[in-house]
N, C-alpha and C positions, 0 to 999 in steps of 0.2 A: 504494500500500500504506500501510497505515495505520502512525501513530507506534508503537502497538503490539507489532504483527509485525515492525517492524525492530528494534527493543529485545530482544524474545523473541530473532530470529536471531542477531542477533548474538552473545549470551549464551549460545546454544547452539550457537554456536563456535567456543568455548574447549573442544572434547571433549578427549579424550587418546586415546591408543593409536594403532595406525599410522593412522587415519583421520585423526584429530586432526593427528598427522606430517605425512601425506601434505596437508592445508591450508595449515598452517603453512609447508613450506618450498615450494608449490604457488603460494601468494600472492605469494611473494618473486619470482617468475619475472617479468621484466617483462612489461608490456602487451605482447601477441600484435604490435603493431603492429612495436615495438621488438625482440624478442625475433627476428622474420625480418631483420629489417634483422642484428644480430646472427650470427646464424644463416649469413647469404649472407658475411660478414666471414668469419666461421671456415671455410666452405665454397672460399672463394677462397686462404684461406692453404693448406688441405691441399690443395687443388689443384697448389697451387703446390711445396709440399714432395712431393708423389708424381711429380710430372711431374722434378722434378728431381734425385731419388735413381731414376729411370727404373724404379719397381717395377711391375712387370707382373702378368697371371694370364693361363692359357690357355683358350679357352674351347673346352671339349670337342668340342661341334658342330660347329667347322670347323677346328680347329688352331690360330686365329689367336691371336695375344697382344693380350690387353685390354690398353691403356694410361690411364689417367686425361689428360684435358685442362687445361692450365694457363690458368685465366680469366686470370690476371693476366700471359699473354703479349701477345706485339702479336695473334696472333691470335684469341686470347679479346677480348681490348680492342674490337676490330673487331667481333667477332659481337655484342657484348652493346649497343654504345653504341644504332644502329642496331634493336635489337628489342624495346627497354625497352616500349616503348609495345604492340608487338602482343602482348609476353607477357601485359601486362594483358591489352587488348581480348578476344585471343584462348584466355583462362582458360576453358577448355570451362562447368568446372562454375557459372559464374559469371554466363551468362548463362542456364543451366538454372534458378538457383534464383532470381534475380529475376523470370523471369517465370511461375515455379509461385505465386512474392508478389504478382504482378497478380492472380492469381487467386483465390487462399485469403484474398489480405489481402480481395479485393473481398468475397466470404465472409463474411469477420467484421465487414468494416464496414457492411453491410447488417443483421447480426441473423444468417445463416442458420444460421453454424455453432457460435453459441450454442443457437438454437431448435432444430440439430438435438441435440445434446447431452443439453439438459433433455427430449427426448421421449425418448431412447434410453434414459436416465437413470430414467423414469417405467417402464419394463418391466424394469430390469437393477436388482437388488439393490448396493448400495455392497460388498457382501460380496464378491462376483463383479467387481469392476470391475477388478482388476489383470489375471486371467484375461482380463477382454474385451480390454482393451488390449491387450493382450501378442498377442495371436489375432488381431486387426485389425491390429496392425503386424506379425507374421508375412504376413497373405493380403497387404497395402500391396506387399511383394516384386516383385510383378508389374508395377508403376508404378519397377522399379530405383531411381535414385536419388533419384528424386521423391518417395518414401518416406520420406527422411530431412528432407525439407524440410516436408510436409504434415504426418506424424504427432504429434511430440512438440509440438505448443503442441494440437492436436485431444486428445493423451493427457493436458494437465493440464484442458483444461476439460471433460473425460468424469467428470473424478474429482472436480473442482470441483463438476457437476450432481447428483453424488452426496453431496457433504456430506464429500470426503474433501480432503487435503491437495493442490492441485496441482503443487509440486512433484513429490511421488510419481510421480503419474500422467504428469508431464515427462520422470521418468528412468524408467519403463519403456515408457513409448514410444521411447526412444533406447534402450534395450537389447536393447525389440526387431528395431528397425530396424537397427541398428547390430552391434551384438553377434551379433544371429542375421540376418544382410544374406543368406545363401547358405542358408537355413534355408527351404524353399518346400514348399507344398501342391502348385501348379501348374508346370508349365516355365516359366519365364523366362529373359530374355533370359543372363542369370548363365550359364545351364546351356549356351547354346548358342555363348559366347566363351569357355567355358572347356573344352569336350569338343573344340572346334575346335583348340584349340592342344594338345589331351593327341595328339588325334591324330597327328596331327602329325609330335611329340616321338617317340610310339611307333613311328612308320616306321620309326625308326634302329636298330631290332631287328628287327618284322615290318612288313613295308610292308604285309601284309594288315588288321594290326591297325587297329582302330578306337574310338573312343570317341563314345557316340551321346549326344544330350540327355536321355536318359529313366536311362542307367545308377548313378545317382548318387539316383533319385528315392525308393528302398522307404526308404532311410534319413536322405535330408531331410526326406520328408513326417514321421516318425516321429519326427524330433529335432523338429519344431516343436509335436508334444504335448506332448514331456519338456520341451522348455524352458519351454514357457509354464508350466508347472505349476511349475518350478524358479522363475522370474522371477517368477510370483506369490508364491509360499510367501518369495522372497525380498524381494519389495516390502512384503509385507502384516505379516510376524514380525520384519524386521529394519531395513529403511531410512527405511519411514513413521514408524513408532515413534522413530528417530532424529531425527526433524525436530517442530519446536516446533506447537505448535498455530496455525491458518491463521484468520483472522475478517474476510475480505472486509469492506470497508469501502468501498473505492473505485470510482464508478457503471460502471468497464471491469469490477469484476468480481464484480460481484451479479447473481445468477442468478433471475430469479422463476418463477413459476406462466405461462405459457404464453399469450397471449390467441386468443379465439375467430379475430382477425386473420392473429397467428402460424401457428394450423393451417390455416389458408387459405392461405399464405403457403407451408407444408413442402408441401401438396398441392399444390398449382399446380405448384412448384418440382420434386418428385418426377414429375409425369407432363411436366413437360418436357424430363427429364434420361431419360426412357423413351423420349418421343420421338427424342433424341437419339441414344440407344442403337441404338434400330431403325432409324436411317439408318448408323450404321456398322456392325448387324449383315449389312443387306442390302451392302455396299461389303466385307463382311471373310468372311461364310459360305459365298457361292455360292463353287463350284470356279475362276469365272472372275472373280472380285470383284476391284475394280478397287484393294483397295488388299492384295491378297495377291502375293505375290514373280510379278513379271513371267515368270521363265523357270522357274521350279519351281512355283509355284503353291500354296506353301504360307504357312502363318501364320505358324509360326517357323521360318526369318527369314521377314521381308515389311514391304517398307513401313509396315505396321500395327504392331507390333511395334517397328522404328528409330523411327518417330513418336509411340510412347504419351506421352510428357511435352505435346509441341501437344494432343495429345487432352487429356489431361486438365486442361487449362489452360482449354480449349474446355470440356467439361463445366462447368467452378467457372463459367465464366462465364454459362453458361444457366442454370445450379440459378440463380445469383447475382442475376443480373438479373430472373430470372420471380419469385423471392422478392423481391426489391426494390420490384418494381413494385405488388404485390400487398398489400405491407406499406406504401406508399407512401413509403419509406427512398430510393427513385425514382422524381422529382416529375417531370421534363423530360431533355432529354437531357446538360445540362448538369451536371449531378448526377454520373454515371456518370467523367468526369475528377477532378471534385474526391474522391471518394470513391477513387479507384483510388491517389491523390497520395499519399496520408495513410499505407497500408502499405511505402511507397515511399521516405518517411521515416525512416522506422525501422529500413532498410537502411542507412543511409551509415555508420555504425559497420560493420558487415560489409563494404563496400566502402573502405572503407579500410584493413582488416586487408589485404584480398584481393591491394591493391599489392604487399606486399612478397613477400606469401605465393608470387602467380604468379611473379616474378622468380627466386625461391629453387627452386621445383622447375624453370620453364627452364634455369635455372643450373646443376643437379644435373643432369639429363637430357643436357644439351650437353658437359659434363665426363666422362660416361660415371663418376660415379662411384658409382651404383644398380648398373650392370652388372657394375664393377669387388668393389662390395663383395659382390654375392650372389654371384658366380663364388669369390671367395675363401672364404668361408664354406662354401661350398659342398665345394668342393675340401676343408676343413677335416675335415670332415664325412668324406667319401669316403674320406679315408685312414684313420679312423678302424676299416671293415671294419666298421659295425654292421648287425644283421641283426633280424628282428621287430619287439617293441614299440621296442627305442631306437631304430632305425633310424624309426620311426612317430614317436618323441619330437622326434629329431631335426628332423626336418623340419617336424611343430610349431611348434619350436622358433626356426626358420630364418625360417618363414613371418613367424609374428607380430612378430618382430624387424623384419627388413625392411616390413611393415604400418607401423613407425612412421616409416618415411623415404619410402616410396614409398605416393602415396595410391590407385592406382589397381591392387585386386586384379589385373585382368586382365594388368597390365604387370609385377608380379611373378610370376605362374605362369609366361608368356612366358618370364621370365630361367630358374624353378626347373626347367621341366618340360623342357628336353631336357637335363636331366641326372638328373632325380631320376625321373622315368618309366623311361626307359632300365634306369637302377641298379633299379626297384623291379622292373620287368619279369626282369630277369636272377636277380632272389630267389626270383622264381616269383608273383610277385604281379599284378594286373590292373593295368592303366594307370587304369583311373576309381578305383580303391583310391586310387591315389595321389594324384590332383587331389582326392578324397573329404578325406583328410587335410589337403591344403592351404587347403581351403577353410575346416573347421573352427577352425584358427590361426586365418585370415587373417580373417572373421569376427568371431571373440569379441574380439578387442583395437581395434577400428573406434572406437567411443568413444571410446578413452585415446589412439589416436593422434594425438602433435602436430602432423605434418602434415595431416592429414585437411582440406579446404578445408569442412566442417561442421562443423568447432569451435567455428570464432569465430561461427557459425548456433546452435551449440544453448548456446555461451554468454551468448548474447543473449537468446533464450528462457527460460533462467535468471534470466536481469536482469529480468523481467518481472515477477517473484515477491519476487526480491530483488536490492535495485538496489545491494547494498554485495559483490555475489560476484566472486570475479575467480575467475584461470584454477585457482588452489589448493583454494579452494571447489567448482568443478565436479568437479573431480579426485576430492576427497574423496568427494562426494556419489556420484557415476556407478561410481566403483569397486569396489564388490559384484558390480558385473553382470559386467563383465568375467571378474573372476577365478570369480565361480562358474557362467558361462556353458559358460569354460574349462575347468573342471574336470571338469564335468558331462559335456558331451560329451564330450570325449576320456574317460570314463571307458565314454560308451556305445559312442563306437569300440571301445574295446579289446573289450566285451561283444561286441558285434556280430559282431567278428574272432573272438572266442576260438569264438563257437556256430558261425559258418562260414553266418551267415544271408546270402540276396542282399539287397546293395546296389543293386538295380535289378532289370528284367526278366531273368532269365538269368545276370545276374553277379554273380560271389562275388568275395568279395576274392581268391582265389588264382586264377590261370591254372588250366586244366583241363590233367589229363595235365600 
């Protein structure tokens, strides 16, 4: 980035008002590195201080008394020395997003997913570009968490090819992705670990009850029109216009005119990535396809399905290489290592956040002190006797709370839902009503959460634009989305509820009779 545009940034953050705020004491926060180190200190003292004033919760679903775990006894001491190392290794999302970076990095360091930009770019008005973004990381849903890894450096150079800020186009691709994570056109796998466990939940009332993958969908598909229109109207009137004027300078990131080579290069690259398609359509279509669920025979779940991130890692690498080689950006076979190194690089800042990060939620996970805190909250909640919209607030409320300690939605609805399905059931309300609500929370706040193991990823991709940002800076800039992601929908929840429209095939938010 040029001398320019880091002088402009800078001086354009000095703003005021709570954005200004939320930078200013957001910067102070130490380096994410420091901050878990940190983090697991204070986590090990309350450990220590709850284990030894023996404060309990009951957990509804079997009677039993949740206790917190003291890391800092001989038996913590024992578990922790011994697993330091696999908590790394064994960080799920960790080796998800490095090797979605084999792929996307080999992408960009070929040309392809510049070239494809500037062609998309060439049919899409810059007027419309928050709109596509925002629409393209809604459908991205379907690739789960691979979406958060792929879209937002794809959502600044969409907006780059159009002459617009890419910044912008960086935070509404994380708002999409992020903010609106459970917001889907199609089923996804979202729909089918979280109806799994309402299920579940609901037995404890009617063992008939059930909740299906599809009851939840007339009003995602329909939140991800409102949002994208909210998410642009909010990129385009208020967040671009907050950010200094952008003047590419540097050879990463000047966009030109397209050469005769280049479209030779999208074409090739396009009917190999068809070809591709059509070998996994014939392995995923037929009723007996070898890569559909062995004993049910269906798509979702199925193999196909638990495996979309290999696939699509597989895809970047056929577009990748067919453009490569056509572009001659791949000369020999030696080429194809050096060029994969280079986005690979650019990780080690990410994986060194990642050290303390993993340690900190095995630490919290083994202390039971997620379980302990949403059972109490919970309980909190419950004696309160709320009924309708508080009772809808509430659990809002609960969700997105906990979204900022616990990174993985499906392990918070787990702790929420046999106790808040149950409760909602006995109000007269549907079981997918309820996971409908939690979802909403649990969603819009994905961005701001400090645990999220994509933070220290989409603060990175920040640094790309502007290399003087730290965690305060993100904060400040990403923070629209959230809150008016938030507001938005829960305000068309509550519309949704008040008209008594289905939520899905057949289901309304109330129980029938």
């Amino acid at each position: 980035m040029s001398g320019a545009n880091e002088l402009a940034l800078k001086q354009h953050s000095g703003e005021t008002g709570l954005f200004g705020w939320v930078e200013r004491i957001g910067n102070k926060i130490p380096n994410p590195f420091l901050l878990f180190i940190y983090l697991i200190a204070i986590l090990m003292a309350a450990t220590a201080i709850l284990s030894w004033l023996h404060i309990s919760v009951t957990d509804p679903t079997n009677g039993e008394q949740v206790t917190v775990k003291n890391l800092l006894s001989a038996e913590g001491i024992q578990w922790m020395l011994p697993n330091i190392i696999a908590n790394f290794s064994g960080f799920k999302p960790l080796g998800s997003i490095l090797a979605l970076v084999l792929g996307a990095g080999l992408a960009e360091k070929v040309g392809l997913l510049q070239a494809l930009m500037l062609k998309m770019a060439s049919r899409v008005s810059a007027r419309y570009a928050s709109y596509m973004v925002l629409f393209i990381a809604f459908f991205s849903h379907v690739s789960s968490d691979a979406a958060l890894v792929i879209m937002p450096p794809l959502g600044a150079l969409m907006f780059l090819a159009v002459g617009r800020h890419p910044v912008a186009g960086l935070l509404a691709a994380i708002a999409g992705v992020g903010s609106g994570f459970t917001a889907n056109l199609l089923i996804v796998t979202t729909d089918v670990l979280l109806s799994g466990i309402s299920t579940e939940a609901a037995a404890a009332i009617n063992p008939a009850a059930s909740v299906s993958v599809l009851d939840n969908w007339f009003f995602m598909a329909v939140s991800v029109v409102v949002l994208t229109i909210a998410g642009g109207l909010l990129t385009d009137k208020f967040v671009e216009p907050r950010l200094p004027a952008y003047r590419p300078h540097e050879e990463e990131d000047r966009l030109e005119t397209l050469t005769p080579q280049q479209n030779r290069g999208l074409l090739v690259s396009g009917l190999a990535v068809l070809g591709a398609l059509a070998i996994l359509a014939v392995l995923v279509l037929p009723s007996g396809g070898l890569l559909r669920d062995p004993e049910l025979g269906t798509i979702v779940p199925s193999p196909f399905m638990s495996g979309i991130v290999p696939i699509i890692i597989f895809l970047f690498f056929v577009a990748a290489i067919a453009y490569g080689i056509t572009t001659r950006q791949i000369r020999n076979q030696n080429d194809l290592p050096r060029l994969l190194t280079d986005p690979m690089k650019g990780m080690a800042g990410f994986i060194v956040m990642v050290f303390p990060l993993a340690q900190f939620v095995a630490f919290f996970n083994w202390s039971n002190m997620g379980k302990f805190m949403a059972l109490g909250l919970t309980d909190l909640l419950e004696k309160t006797n709320m009924t309708g919209v508080p009772a809808f607030l509430g659990l809002m409320f609960l969700s997105a709370f906990l979204c900022m300690f616990i990174a993985s939605g499906s392990a918070i609805w787990s702790i929420l839902a046999p106790v808040f399905v149950p409760m909602f059931m006995l109000l007269g309300y549907h079981p997918a009503f309820a996971q409908m609500i939690f979802r909403v929370a649990d969603s819009a706040v994905i961005p701001f959460a400090p645990m999220s193991p994509f933070l220290p990823l989409f603060l990175g991709f920040l640094q790309r634009y502007r290399k003087d940002a730290k965690l305060g800076t993100y904060y400040s800039l990403v923070l629209p989305y959230p809150i008016v992601f938030l507001a938005v929908w829960s305000l068309l929840l509550v519309v949704w509820y008040w008209l008594g429209l289905p939520i899905g095939p057949g289901v309304y938010p109330k129980l029938a009779g």
